[in-house]
C-alpha positions as a Markdown table, in Angstrom:
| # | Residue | x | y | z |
|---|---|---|---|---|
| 1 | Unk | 0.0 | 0.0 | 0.0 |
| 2 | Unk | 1.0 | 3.2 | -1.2 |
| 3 | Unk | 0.6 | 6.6 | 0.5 |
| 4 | Unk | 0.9 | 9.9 | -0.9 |
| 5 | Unk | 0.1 | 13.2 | -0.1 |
| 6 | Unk | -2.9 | 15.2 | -1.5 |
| 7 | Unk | -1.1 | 18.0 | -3.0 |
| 8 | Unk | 1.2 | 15.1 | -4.7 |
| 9 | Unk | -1.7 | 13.3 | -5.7 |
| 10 | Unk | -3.5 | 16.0 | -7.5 |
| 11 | Unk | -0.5 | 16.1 | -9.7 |
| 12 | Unk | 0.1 | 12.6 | -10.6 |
| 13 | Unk | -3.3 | 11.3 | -10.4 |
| 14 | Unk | -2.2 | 9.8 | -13.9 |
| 15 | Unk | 0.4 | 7.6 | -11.9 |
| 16 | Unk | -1.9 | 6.8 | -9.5 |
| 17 | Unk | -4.3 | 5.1 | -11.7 |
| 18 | Unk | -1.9 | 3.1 | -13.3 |
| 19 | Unk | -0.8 | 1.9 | -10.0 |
| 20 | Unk | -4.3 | 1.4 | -9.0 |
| 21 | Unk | -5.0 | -0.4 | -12.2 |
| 22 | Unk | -1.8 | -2.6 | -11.6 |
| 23 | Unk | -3.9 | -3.9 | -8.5 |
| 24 | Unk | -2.3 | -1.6 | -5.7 |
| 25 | Unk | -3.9 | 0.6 | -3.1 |
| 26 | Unk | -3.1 | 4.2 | -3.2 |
| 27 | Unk | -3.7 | 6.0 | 0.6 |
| 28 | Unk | -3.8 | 10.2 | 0.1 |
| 29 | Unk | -3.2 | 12.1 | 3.0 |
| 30 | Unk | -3.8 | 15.4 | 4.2 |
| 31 | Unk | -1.8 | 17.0 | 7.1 |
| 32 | Unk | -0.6 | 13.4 | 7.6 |
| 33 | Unk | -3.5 | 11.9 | 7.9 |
| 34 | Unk | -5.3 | 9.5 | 5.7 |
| 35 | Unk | -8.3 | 10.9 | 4.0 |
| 36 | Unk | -8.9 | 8.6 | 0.9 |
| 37 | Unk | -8.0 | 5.1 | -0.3 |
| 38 | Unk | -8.1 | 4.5 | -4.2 |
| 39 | Unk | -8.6 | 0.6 | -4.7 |
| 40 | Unk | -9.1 | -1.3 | -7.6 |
| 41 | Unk | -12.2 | -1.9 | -9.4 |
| 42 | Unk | -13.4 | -5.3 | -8.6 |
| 43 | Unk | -16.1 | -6.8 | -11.2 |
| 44 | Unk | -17.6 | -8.6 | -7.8 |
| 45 | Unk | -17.8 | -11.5 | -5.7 |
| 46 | Unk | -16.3 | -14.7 | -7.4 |
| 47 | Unk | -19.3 | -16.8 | -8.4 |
| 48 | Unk | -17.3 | -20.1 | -8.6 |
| 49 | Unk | -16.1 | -19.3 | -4.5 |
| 50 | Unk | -19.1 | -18.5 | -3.5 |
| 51 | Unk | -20.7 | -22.2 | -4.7 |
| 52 | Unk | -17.9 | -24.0 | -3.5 |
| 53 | Unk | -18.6 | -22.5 | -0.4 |
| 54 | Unk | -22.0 | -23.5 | -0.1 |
| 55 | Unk | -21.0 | -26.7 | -1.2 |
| 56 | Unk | -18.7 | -27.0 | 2.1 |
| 57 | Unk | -21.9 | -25.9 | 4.2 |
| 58 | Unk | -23.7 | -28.7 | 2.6 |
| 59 | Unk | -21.6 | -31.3 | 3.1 |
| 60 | Unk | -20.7 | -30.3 | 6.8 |
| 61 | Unk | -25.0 | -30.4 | 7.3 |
| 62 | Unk | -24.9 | -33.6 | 6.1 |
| 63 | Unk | -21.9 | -34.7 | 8.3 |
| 64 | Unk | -23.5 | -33.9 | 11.2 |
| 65 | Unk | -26.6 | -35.5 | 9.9 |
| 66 | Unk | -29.0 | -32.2 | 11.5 |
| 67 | Unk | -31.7 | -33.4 | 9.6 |
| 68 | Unk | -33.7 | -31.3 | 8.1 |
| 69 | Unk | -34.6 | -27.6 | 9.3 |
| 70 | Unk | -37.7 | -27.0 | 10.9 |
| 71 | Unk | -38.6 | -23.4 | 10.4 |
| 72 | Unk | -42.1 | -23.4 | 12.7 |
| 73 | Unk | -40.4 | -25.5 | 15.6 |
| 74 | Unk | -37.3 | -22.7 | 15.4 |
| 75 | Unk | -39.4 | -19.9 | 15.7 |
| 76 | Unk | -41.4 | -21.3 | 18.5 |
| 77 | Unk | -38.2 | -22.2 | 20.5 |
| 78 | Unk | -36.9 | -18.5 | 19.5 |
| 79 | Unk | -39.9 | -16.7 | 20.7 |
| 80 | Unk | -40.9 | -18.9 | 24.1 |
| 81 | Unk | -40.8 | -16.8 | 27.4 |
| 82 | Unk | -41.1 | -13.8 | 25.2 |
| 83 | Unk | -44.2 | -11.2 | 26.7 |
């Protein structure tokens, strides 16, 4: 991570954006302390880590053989002794 001042970074915002574009993170500063943090663009959450990860939910459910969730009965114990 890169920090630079804002005075510096007005003048080389050019630079800064090929950093940035290089997959660094730029920090600018004023008086020392950090004001803004230029990151790169992400297109979003990975798709393919996201269903491997509920993949690894799945099979730890079934490791533990839960059985199957029971919305009605969860609510009940969630809301007893409640006024």
């Amino acid at each position: 991570m890169r920090e630079i001042g804002a005075f510096e970074a007005k003048n080389k915002l050019g630079t800064l954006l090929d950093w940035v574009e290089n997959g660094e993170e730029v920090v600018i500063t004023r008086h020392g302390k950090a004001v803004a943090r230029l990151i790169p663009n992400s297109v979003g959450p990975d798709r393919t880590k996201a269903v491997a990860a509920a993949r690894r939910i799945r099979e730890r459910a079934a490791a533990l053989k839960a059985g199957p969730f029971d919305w009605p009965e969860w609510k009940t114990d969630r809301d007893a002794g409640r006024p």
